[in-house]
N, CA, C and O of each residue as an XYZ file, in Angstrom:
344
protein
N      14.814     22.923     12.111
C      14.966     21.635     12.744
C      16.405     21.518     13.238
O      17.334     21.898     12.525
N      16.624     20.937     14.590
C      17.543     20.845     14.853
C      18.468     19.392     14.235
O      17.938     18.447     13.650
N      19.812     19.509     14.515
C      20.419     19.050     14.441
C      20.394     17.505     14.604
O      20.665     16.642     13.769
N      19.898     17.351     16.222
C      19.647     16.230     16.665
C      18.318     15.268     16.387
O      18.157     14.050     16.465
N      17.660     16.093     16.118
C      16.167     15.845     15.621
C      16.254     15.585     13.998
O      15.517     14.685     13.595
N      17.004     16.210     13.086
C      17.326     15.902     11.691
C      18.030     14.026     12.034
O      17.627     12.992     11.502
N      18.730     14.123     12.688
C      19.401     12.653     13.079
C      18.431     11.765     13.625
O      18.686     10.584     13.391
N      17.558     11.942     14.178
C      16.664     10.912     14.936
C      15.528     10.476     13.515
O      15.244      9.322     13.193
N      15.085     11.585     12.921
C      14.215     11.303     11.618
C      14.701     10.557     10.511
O      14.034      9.798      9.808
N      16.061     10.859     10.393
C      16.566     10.637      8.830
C      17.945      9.422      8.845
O      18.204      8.538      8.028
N      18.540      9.757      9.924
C      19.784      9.166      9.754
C      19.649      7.684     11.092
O      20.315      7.328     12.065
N      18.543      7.265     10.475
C      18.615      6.008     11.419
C      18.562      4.783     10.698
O      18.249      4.809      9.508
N      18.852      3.625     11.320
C      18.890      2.193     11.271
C      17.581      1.808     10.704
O      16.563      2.308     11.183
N      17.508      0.898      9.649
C      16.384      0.999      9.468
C      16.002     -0.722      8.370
O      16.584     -0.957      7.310
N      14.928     -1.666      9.008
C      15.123     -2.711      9.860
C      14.334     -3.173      8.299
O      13.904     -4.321      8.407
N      14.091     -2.661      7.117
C      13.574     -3.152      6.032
C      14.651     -3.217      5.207
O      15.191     -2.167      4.856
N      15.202     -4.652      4.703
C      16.154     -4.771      3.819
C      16.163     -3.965      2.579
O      16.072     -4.621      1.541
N      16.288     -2.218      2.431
C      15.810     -2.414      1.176
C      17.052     -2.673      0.216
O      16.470     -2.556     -0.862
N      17.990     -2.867     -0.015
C      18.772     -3.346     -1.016
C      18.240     -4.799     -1.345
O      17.951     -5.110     -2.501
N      18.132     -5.599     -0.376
C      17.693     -6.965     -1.100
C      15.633     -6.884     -2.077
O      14.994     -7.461     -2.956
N      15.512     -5.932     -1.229
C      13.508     -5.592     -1.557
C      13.022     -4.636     -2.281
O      11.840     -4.637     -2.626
N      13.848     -3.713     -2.600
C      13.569     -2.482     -2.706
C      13.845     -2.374     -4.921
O      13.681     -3.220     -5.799
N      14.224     -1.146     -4.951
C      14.119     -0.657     -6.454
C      15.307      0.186     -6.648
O      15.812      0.562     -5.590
N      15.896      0.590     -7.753
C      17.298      1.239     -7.825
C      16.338      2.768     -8.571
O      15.553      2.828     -9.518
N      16.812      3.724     -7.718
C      16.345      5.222     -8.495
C      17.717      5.642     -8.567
O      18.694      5.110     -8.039
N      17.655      6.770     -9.364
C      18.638      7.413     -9.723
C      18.497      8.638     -9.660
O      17.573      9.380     -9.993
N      19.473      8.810     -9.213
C      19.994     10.634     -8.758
C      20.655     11.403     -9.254
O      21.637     10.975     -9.859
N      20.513     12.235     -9.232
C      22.179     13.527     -9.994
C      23.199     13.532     -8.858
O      23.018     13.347     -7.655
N      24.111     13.743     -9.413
C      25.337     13.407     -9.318
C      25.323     14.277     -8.091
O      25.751     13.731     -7.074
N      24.818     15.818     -7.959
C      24.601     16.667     -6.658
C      24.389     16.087     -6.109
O      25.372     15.859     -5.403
N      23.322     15.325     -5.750
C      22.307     14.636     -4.706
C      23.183     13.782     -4.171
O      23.572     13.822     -3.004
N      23.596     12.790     -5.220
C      24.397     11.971     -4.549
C      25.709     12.096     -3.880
O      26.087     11.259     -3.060
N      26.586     13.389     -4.301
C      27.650     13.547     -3.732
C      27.438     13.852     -2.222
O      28.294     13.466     -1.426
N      25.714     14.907     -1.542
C      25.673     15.852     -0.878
C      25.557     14.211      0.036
O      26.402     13.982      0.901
N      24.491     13.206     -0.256
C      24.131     12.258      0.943
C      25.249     11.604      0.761
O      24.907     10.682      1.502
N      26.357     11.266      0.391
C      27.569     10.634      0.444
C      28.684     11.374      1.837
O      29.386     10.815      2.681
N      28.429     12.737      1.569
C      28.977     13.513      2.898
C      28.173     13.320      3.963
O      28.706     13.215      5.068
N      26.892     13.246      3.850
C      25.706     13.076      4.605
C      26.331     11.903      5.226
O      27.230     12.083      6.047
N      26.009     10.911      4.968
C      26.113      9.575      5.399
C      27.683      9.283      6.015
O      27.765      8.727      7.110
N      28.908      9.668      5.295
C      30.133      9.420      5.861
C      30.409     10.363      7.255
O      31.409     10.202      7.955
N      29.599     11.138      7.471
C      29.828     11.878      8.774
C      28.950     11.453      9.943
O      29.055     11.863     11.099
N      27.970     10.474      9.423
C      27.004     10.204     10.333
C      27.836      8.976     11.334
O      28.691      8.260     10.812
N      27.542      8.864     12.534
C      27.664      7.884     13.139
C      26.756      6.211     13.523
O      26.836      5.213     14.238
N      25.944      6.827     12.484
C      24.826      5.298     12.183
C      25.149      4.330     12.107
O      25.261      4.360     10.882
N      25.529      3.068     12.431
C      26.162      2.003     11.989
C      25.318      1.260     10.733
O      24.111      1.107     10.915
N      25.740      0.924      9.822
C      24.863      0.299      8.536
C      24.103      1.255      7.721
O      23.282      1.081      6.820
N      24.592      2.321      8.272
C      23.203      3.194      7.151
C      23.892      3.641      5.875
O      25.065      4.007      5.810
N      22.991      3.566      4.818
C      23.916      3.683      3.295
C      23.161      4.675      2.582
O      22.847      5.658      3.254
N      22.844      4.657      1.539
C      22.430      5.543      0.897
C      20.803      5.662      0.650
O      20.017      6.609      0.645
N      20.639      3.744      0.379
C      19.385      3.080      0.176
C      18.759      3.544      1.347
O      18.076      4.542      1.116
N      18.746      3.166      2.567
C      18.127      3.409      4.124
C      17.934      4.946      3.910
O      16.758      5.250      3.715
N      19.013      6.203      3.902
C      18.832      7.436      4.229
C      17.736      7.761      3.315
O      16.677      8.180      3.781
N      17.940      7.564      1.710
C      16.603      8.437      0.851
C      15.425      7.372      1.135
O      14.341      7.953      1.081
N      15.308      6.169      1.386
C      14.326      5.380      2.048
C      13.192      5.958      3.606
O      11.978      6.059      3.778
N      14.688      6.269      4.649
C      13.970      7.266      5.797
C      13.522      8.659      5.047
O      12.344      8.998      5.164
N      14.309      9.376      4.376
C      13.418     10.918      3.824
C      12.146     10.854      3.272
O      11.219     11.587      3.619
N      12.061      9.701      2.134
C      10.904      9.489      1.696
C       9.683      8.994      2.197
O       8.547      9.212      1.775
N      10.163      8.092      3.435
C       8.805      7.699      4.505
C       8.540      9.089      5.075
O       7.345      9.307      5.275
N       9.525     10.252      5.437
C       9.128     10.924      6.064
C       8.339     12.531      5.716
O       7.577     13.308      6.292
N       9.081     12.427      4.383
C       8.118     13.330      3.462
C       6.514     12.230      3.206
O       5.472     12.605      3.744
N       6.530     11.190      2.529
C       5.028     10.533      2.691
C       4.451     10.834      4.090
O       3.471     11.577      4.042
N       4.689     10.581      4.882
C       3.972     11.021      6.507
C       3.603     12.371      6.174
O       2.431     12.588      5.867
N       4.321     13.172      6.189
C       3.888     14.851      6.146
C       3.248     14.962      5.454
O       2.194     15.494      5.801
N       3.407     14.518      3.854
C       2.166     15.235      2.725
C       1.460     13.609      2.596
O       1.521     12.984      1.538
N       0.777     13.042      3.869
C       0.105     12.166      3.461
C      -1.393     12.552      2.319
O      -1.695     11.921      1.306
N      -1.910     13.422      2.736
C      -3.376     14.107      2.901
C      -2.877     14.442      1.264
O      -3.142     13.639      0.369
N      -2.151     15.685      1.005
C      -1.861     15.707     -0.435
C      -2.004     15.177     -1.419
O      -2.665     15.395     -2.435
N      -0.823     13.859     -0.839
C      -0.625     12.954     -2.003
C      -1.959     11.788     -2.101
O      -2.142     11.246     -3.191
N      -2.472     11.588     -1.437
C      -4.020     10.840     -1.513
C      -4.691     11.899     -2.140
O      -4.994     11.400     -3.223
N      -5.163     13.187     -2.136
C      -5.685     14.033     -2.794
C      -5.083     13.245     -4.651
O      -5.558     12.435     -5.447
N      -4.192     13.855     -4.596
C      -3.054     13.859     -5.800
C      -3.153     12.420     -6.534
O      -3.323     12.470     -7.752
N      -3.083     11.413     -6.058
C      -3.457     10.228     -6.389
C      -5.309     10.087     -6.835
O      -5.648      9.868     -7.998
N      -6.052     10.211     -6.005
C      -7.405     10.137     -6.091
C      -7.843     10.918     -7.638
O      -8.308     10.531     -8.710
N      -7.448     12.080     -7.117
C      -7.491     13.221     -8.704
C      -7.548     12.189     -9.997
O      -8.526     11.864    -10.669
N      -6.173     11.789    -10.113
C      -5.669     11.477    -11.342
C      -6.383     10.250    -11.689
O      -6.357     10.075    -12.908
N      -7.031      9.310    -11.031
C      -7.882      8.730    -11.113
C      -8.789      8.048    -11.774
O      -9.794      7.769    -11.120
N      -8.743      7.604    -13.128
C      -9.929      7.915    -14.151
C     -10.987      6.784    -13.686
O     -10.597      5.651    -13.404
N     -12.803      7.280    -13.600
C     -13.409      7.083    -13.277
C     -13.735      6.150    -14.470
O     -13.173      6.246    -15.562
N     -14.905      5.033    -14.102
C     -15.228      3.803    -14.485
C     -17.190      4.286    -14.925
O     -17.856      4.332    -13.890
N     -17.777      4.507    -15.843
C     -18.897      4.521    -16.118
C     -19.779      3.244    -16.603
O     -19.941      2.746    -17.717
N     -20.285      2.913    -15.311
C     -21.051      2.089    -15.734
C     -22.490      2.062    -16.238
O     -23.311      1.168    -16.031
N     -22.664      3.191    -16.937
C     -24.495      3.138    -17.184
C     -23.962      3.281    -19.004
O     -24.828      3.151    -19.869
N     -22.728      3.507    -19.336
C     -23.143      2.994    -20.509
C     -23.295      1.236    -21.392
O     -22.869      0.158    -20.977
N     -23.901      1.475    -22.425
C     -23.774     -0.059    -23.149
C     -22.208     -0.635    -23.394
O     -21.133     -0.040    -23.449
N     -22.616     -2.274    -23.533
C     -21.260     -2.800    -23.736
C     -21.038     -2.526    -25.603
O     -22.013     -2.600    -26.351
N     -20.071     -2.313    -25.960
C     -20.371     -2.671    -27.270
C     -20.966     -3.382    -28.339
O     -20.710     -3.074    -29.503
């Protein structure tokens, strides 16, 4: 993937408050140092840390949509209704 195309997917503006909406995950200290360079070199205006792993993660969900519905469905536990109530 190019360069410019990594920037159009990942490193954009992105119009869902999630700091005020969203959930706090936590990262290793790698991760976070690497999108800290990530982000201070970008020319995005407003984009932080929340927005960038926010855009990766919409964009990994898009790709392994099919998967992860597999993956979800699986785990699933089914409901039998032909037995008695207690």
């Amino acid at each position: 993937m190019s360069v410019e195309r990594y920037t159009e997917r990942f490193l954009k503006e992105n119009k869902f408050h999630v700091m005020r909406e969203g959930s706090v995950i936590r990262v290793s200290p790698y991760v976070r140092r690497i999108i800290g360079e990530v982000i201070s070199q970008s020319a995005t205006p407003g984009l932080n840390m929340s927005i960038y792993v926010d855009n990766i993660l919409k964009e990994h969900i898009r790709e392994y949509r099919s998967e992860l519905e597999k993956l979800i469905e699986s785990g699933r536990k089914r409901v039998n209704f032909n037995t008695d109530e207690p």
